[in-house]
Predicted model as a PDB file, atoms N, CA, C, CB and O in Angstrom, pLDDT in the B-factor column:
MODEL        1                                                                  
ATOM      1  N   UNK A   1       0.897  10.153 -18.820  1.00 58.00           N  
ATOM      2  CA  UNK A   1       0.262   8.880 -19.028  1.00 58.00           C  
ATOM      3  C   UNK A   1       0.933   7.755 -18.241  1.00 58.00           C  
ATOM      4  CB  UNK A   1       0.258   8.555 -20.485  1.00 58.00           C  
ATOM      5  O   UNK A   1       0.471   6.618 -18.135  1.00 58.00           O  
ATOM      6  N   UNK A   2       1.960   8.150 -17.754  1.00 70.00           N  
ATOM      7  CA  UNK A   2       2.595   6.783 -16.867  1.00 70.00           C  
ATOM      8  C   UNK A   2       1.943   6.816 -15.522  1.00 70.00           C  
ATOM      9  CB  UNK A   2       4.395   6.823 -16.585  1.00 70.00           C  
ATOM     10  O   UNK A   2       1.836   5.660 -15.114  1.00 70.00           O  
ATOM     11  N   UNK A   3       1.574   7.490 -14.867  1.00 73.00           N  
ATOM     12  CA  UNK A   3       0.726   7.351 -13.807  1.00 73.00           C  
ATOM     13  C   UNK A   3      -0.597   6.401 -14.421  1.00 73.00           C  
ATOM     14  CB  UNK A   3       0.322   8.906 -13.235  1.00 73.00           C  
ATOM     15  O   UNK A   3      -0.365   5.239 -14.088  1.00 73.00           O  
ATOM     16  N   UNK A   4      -1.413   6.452 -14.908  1.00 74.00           N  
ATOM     17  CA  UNK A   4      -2.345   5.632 -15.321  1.00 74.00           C  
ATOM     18  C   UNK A   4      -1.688   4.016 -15.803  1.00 74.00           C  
ATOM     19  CB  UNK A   4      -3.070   6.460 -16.487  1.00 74.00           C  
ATOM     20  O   UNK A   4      -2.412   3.089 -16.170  1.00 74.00           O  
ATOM     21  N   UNK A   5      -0.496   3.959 -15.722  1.00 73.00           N  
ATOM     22  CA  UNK A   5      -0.123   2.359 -15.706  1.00 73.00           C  
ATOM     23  C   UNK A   5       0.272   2.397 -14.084  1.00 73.00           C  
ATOM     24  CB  UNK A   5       1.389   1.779 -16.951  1.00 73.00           C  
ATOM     25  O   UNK A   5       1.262   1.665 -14.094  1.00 73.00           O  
ATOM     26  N   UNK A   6       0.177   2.614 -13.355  1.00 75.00           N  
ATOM     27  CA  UNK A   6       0.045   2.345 -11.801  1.00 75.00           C  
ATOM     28  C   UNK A   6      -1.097   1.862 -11.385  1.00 75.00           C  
ATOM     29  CB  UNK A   6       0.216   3.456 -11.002  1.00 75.00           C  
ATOM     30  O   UNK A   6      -0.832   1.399 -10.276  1.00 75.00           O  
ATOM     31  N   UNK A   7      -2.431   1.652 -11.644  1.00 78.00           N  
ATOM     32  CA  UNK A   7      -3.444   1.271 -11.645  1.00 78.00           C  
ATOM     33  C   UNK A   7      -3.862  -0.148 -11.658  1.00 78.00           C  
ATOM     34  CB  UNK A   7      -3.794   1.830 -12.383  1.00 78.00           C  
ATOM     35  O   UNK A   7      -5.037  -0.485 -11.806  1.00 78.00           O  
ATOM     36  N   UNK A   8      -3.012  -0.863 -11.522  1.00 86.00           N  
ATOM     37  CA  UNK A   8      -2.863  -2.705 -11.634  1.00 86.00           C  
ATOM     38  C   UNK A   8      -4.208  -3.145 -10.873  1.00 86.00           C  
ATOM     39  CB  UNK A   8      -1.206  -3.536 -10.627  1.00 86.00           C  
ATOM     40  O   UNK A   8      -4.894  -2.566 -10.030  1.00 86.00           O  
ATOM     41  N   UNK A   9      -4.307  -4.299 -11.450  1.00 88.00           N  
ATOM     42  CA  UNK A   9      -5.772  -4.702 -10.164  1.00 88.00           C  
ATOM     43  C   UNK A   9      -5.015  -4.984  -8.347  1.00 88.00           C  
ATOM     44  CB  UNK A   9      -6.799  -6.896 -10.834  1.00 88.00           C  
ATOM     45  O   UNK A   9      -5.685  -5.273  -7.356  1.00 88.00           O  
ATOM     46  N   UNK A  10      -3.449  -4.780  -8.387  1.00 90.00           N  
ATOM     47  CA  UNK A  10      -3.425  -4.477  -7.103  1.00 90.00           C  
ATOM     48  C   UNK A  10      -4.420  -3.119  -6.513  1.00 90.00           C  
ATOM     49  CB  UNK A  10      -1.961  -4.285  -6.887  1.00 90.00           C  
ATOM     50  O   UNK A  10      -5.270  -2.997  -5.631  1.00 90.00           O  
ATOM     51  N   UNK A  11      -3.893  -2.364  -7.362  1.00 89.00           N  
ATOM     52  CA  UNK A  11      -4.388  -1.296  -7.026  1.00 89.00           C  
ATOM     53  C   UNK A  11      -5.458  -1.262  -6.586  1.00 89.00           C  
ATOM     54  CB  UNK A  11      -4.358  -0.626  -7.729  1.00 89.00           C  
ATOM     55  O   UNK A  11      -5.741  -0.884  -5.450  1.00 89.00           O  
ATOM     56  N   UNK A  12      -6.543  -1.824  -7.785  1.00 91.00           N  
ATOM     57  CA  UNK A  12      -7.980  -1.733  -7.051  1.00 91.00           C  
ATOM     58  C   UNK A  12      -8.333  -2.422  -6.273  1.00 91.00           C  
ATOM     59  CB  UNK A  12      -8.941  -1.808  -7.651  1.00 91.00           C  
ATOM     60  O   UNK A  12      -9.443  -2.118  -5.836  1.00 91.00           O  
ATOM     61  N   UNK A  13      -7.683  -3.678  -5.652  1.00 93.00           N  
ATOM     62  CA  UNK A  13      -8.286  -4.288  -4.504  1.00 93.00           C  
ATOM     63  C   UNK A  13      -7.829  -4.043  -3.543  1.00 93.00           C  
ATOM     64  CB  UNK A  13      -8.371  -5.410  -4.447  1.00 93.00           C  
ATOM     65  O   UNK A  13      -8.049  -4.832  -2.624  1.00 93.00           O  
ATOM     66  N   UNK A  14      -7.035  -2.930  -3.294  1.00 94.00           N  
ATOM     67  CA  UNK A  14      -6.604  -1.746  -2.361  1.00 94.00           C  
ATOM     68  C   UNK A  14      -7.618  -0.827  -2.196  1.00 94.00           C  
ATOM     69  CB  UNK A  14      -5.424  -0.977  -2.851  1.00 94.00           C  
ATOM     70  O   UNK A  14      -8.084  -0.453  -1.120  1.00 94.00           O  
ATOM     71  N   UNK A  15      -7.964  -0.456  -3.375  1.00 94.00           N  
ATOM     72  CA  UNK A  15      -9.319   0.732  -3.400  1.00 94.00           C  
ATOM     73  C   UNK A  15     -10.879  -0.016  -2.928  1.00 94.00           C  
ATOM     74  CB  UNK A  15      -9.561   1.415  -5.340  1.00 94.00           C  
ATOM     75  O   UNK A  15     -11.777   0.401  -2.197  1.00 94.00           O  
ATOM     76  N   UNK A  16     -10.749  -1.079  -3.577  1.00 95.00           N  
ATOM     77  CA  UNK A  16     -11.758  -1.802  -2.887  1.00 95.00           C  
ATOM     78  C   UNK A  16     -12.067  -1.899  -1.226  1.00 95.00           C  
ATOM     79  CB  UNK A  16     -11.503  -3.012  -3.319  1.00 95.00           C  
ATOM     80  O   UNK A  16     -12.988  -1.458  -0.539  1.00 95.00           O  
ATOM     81  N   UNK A  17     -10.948  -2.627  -0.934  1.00 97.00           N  
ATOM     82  CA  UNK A  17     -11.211  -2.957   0.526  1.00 97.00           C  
ATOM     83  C   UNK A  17     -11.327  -1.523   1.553  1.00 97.00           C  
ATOM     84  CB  UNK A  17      -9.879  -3.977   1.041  1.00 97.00           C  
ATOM     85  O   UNK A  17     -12.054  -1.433   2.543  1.00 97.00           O  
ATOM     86  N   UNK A  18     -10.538  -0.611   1.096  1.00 97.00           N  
ATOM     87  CA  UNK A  18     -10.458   0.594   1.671  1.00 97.00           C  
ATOM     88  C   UNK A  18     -11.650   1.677   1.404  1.00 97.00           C  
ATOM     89  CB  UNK A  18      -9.218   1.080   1.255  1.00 97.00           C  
ATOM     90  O   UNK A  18     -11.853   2.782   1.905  1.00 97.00           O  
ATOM     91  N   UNK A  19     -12.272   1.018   0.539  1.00 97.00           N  
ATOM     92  CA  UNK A  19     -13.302   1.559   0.008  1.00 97.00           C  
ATOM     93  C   UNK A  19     -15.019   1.350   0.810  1.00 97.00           C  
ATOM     94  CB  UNK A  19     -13.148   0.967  -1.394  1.00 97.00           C  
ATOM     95  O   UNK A  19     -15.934   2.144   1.026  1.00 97.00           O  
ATOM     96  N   UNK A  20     -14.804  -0.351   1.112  1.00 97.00           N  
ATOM     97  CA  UNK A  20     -15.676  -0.980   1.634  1.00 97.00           C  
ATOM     98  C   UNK A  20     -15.397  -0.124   3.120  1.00 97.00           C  
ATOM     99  CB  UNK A  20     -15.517  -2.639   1.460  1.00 97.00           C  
ATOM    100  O   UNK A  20     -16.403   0.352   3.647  1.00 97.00           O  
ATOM    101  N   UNK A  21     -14.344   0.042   3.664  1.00 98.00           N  
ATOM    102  CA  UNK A  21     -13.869  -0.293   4.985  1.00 98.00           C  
ATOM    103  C   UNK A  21     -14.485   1.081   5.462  1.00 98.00           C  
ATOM    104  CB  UNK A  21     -12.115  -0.619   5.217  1.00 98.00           C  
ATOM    105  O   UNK A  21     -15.159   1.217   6.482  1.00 98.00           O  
ATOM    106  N   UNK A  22     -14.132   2.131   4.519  1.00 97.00           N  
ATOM    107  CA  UNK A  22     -14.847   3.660   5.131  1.00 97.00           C  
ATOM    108  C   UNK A  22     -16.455   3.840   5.100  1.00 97.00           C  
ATOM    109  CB  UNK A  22     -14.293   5.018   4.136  1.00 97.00           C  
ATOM    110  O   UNK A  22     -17.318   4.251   5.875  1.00 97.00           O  
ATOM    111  N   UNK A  23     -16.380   3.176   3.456  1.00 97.00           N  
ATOM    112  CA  UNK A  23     -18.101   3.415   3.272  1.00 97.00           C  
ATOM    113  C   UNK A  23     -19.240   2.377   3.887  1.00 97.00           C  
ATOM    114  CB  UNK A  23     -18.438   3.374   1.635  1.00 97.00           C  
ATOM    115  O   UNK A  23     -20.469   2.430   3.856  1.00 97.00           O  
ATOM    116  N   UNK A  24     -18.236   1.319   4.513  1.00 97.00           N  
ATOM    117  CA  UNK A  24     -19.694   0.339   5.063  1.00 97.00           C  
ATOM    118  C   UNK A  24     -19.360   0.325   6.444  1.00 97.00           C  
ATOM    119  CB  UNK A  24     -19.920  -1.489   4.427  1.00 97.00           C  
ATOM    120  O   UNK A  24     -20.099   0.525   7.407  1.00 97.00           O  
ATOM    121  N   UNK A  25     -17.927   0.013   6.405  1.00 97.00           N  
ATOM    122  CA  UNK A  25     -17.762  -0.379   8.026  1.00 97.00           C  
ATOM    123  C   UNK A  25     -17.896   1.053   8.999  1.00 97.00           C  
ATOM    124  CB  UNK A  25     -16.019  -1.156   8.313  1.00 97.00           C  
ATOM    125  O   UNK A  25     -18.805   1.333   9.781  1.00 97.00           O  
ATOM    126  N   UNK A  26     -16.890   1.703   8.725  1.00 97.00           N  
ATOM    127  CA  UNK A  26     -16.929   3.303   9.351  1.00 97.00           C  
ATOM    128  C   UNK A  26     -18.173   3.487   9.405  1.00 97.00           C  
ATOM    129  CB  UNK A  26     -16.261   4.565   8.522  1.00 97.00           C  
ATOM    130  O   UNK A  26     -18.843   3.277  10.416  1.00 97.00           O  
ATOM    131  N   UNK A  27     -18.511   3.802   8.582  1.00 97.00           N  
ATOM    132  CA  UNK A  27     -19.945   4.663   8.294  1.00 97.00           C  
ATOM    133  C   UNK A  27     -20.887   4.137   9.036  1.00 97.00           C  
ATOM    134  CB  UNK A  27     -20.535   4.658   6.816  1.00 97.00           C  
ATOM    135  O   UNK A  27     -21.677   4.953   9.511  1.00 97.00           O  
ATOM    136  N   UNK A  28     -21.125   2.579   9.390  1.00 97.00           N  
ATOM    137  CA  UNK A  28     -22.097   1.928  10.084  1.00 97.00           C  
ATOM    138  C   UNK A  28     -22.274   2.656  11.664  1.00 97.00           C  
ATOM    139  CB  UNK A  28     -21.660   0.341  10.104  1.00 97.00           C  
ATOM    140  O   UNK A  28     -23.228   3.106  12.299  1.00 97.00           O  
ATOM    141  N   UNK A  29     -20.837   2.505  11.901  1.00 97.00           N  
ATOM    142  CA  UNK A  29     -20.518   3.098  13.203  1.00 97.00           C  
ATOM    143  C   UNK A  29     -20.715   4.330  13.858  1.00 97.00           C  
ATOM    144  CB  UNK A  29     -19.521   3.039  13.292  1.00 97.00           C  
ATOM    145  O   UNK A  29     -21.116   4.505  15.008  1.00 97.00           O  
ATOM    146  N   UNK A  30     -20.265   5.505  12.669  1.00 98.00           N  
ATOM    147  CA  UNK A  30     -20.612   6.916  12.706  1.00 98.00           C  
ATOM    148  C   UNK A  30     -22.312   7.243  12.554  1.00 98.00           C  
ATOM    149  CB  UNK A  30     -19.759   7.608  11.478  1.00 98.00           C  
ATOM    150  O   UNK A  30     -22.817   8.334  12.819  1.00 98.00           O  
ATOM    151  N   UNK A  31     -22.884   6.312  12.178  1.00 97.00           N  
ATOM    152  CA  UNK A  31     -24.486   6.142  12.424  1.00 97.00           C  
ATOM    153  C   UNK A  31     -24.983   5.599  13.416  1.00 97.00           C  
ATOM    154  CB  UNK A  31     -25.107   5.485  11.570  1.00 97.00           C  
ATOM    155  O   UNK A  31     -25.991   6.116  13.896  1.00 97.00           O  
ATOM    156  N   UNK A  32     -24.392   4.327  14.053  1.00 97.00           N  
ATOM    157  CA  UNK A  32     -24.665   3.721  15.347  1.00 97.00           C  
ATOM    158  C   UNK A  32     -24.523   5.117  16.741  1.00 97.00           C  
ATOM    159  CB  UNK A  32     -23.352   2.295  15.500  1.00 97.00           C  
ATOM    160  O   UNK A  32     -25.300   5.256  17.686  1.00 97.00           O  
ATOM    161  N   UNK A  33     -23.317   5.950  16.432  1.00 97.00           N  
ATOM    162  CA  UNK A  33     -23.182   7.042  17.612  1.00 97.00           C  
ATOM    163  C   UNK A  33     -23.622   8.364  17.101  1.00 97.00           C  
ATOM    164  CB  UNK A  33     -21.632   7.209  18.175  1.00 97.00           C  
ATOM    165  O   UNK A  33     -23.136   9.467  17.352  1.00 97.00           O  
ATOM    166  N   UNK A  34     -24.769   8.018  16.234  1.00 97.00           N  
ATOM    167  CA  UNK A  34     -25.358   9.517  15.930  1.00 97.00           C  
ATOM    168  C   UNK A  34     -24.628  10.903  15.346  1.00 97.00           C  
ATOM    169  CB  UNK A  34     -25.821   9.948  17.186  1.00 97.00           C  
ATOM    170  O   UNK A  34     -24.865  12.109  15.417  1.00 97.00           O  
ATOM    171  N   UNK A  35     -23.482   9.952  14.653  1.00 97.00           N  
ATOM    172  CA  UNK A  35     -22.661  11.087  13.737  1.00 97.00           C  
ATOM    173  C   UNK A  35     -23.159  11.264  12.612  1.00 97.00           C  
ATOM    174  CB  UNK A  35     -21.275  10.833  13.411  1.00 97.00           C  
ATOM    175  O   UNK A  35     -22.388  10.985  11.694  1.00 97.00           O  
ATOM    176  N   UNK A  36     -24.741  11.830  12.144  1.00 98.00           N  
ATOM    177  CA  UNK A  36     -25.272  11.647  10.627  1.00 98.00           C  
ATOM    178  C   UNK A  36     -24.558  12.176   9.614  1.00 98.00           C  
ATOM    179  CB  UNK A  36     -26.534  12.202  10.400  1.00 98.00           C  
ATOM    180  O   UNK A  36     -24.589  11.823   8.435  1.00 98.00           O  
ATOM    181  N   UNK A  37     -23.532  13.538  10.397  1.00 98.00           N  
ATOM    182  CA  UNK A  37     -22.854  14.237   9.068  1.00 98.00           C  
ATOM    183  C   UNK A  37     -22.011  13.880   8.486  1.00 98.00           C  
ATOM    184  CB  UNK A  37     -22.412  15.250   9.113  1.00 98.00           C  
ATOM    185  O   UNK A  37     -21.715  14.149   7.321  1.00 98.00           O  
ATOM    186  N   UNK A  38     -21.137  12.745   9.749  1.00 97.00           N  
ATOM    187  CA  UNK A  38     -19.693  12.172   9.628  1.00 97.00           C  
ATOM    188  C   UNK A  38     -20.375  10.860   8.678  1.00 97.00           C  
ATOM    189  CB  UNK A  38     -18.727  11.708  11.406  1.00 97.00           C  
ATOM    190  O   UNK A  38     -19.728  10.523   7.686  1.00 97.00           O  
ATOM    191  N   UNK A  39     -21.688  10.122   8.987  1.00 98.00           N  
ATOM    192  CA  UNK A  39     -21.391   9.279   8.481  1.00 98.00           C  
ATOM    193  C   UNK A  39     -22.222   9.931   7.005  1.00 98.00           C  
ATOM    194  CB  UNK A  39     -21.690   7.948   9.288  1.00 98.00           C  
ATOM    195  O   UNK A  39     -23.082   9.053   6.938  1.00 98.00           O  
ATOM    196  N   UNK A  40     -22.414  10.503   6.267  1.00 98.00           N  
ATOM    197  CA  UNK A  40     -22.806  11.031   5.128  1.00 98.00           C  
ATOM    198  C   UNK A  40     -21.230  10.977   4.540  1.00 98.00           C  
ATOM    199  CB  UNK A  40     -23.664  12.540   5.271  1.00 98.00           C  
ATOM    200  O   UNK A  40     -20.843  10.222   3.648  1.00 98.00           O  
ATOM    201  N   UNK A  41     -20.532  11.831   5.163  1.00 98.00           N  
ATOM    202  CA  UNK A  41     -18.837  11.897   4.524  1.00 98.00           C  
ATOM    203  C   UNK A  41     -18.525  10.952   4.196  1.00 98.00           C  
ATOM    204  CB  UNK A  41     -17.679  12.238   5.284  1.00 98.00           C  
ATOM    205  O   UNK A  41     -18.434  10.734   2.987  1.00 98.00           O  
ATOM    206  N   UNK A  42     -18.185   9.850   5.263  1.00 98.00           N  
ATOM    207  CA  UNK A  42     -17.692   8.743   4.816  1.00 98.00           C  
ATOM    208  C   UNK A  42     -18.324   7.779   4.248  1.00 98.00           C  
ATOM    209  CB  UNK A  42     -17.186   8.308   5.552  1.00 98.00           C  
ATOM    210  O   UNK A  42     -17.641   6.765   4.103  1.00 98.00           O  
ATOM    211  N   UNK A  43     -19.515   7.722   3.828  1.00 98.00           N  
ATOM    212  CA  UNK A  43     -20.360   6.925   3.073  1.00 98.00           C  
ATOM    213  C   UNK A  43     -20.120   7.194   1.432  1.00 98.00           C  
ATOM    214  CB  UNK A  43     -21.851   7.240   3.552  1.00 98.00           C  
ATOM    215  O   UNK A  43     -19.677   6.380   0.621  1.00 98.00           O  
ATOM    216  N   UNK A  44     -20.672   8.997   1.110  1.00 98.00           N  
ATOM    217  CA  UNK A  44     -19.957   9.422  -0.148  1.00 98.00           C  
ATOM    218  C   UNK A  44     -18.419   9.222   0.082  1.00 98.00           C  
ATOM    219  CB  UNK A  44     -20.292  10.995  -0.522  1.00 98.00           C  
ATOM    220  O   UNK A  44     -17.902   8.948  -1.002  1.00 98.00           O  
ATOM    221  N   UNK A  45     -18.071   9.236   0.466  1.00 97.00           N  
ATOM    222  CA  UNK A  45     -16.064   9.313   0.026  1.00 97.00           C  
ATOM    223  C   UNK A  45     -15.541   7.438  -0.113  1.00 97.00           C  
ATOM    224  CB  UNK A  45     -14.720  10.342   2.069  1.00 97.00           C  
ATOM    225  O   UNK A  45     -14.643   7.040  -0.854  1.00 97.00           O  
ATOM    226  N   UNK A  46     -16.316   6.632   0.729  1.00 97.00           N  
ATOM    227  CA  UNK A  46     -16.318   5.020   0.577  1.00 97.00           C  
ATOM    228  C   UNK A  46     -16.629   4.701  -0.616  1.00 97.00           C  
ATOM    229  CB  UNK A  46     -17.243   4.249   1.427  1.00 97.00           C  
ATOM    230  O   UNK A  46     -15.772   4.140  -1.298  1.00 97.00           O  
ATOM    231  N   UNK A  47     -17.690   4.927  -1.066  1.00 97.00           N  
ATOM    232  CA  UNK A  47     -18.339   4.833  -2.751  1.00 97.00           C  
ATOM    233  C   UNK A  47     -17.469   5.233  -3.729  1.00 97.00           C  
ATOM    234  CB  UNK A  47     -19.624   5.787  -3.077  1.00 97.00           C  
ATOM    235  O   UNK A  47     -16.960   4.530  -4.603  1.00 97.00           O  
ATOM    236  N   UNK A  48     -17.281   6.822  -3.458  1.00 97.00           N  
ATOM    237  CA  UNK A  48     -16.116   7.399  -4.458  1.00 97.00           C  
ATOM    238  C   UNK A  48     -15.047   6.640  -5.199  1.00 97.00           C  
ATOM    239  CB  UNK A  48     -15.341   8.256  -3.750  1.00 97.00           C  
ATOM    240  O   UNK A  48     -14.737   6.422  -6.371  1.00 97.00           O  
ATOM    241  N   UNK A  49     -14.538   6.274  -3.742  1.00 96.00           N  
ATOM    242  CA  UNK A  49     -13.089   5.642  -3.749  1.00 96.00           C  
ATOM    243  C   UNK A  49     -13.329   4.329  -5.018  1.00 96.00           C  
ATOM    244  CB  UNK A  49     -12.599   4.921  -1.869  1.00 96.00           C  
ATOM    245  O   UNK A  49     -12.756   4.266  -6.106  1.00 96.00           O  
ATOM    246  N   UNK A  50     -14.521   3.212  -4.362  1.00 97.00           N  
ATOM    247  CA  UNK A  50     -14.818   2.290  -4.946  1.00 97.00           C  
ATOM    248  C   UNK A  50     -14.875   2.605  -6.520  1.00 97.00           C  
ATOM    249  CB  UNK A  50     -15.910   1.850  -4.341  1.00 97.00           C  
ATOM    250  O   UNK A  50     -14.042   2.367  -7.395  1.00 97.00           O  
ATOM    251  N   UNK A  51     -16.024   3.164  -6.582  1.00 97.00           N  
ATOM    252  CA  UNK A  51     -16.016   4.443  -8.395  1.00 97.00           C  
ATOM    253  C   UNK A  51     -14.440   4.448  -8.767  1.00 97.00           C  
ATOM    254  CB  UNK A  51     -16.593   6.830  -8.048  1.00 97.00           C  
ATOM    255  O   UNK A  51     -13.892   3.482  -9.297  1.00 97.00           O  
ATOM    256  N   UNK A  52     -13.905   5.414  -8.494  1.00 94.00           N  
ATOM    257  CA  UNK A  52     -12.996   5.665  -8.727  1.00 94.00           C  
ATOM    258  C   UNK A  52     -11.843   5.241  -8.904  1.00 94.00           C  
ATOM    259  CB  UNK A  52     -13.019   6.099  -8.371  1.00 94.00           C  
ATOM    260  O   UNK A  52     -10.970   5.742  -9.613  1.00 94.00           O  
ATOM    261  N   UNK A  53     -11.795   4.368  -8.314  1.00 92.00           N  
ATOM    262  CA  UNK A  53     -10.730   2.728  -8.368  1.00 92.00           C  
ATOM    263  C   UNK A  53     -11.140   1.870  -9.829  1.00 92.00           C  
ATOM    264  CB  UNK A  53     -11.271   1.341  -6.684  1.00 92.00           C  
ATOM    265  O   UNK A  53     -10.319   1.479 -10.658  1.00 92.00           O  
ATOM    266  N   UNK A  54     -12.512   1.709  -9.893  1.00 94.00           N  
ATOM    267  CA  UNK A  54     -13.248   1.170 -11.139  1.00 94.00           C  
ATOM    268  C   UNK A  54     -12.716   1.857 -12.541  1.00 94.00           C  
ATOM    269  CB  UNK A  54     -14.894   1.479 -10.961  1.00 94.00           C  
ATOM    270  O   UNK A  54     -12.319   1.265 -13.544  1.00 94.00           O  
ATOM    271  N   UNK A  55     -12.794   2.896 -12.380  1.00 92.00           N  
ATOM    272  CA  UNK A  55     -12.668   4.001 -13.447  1.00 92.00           C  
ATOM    273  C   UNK A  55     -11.291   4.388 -14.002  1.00 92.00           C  
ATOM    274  CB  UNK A  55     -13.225   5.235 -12.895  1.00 92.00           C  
ATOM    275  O   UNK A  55     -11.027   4.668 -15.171  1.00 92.00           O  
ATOM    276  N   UNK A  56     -10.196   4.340 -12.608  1.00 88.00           N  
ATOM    277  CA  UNK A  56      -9.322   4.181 -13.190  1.00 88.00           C  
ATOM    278  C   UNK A  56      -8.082   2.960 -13.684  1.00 88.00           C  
ATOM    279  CB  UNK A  56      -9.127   4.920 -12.746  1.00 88.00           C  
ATOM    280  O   UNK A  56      -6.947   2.902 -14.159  1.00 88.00           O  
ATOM    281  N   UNK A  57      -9.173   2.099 -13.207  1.00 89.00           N  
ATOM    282  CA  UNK A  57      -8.497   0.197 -13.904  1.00 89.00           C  
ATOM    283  C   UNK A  57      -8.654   0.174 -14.904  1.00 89.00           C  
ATOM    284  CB  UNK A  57      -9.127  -1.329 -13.577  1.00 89.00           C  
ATOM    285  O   UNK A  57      -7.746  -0.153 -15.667  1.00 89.00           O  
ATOM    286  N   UNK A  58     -10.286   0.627 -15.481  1.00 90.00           N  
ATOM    287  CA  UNK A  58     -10.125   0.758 -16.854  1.00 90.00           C  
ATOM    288  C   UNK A  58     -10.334   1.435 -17.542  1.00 90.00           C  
ATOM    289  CB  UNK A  58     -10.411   0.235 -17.341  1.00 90.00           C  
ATOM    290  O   UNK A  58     -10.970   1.212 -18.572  1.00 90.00           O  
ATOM    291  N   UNK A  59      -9.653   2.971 -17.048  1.00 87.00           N  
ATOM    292  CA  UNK A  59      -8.645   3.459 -18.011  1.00 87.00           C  
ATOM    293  C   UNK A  59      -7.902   2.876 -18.436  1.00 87.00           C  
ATOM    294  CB  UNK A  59      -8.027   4.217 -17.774  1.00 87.00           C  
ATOM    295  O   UNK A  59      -7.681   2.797 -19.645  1.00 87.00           O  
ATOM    296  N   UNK A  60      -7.068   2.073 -17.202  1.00 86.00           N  
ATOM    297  CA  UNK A  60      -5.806   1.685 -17.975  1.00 86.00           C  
ATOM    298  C   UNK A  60      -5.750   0.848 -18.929  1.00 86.00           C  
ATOM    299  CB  UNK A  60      -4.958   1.242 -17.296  1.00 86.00           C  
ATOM    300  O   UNK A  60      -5.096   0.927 -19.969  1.00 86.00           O  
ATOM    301  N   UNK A  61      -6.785  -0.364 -18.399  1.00 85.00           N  
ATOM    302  CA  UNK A  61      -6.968  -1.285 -19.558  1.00 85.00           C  
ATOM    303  C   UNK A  61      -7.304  -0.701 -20.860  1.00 85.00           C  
ATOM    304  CB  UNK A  61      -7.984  -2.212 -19.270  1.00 85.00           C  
ATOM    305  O   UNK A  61      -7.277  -1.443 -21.842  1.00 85.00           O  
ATOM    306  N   UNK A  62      -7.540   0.226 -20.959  1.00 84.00           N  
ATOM    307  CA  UNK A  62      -7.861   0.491 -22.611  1.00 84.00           C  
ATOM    308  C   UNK A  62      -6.940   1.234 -22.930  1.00 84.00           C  
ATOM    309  CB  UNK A  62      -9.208   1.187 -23.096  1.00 84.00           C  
ATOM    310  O   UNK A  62      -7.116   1.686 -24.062  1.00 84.00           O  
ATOM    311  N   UNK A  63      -5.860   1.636 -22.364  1.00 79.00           N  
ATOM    312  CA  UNK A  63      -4.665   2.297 -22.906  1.00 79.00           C  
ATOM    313  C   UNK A  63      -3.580   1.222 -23.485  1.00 79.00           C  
ATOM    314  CB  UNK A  63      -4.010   3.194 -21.735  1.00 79.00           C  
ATOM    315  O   UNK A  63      -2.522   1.615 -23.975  1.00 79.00           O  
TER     316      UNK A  63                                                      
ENDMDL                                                                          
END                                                                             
């Protein structure tokens, strides 16, 4: 359970921006040069991150 107090809203606006940065920015790009598969990856894994950053802030908050 001490890993889940690592989760600070530093954290998520780490997960955020890094989140945005694969799933909107990357991804725009890997579509602009006709990478549809690459940009499928990094579109799901950008979102994820975002999710997943969400999910585990508040976890913590309710611990």
């Amino acid at each position: 359970m001490l890993i889940i107090g690592l989760f600070t809203k530093y954290f998520l606006l780490l997960m955020l921006i890094q989140g945005f940065i694969v799933g909107f920015v990357d991804a725009a790009g890997f579509k602009r040069n006709g990478m549809m598969d690459t940009y499928k990856k990094a579109r799901f894994l950008g979102i994820g991150s975002i999710v997943l950053g969400f999910i585990l802030y508040f976890l913590r908050m309710r611990m």
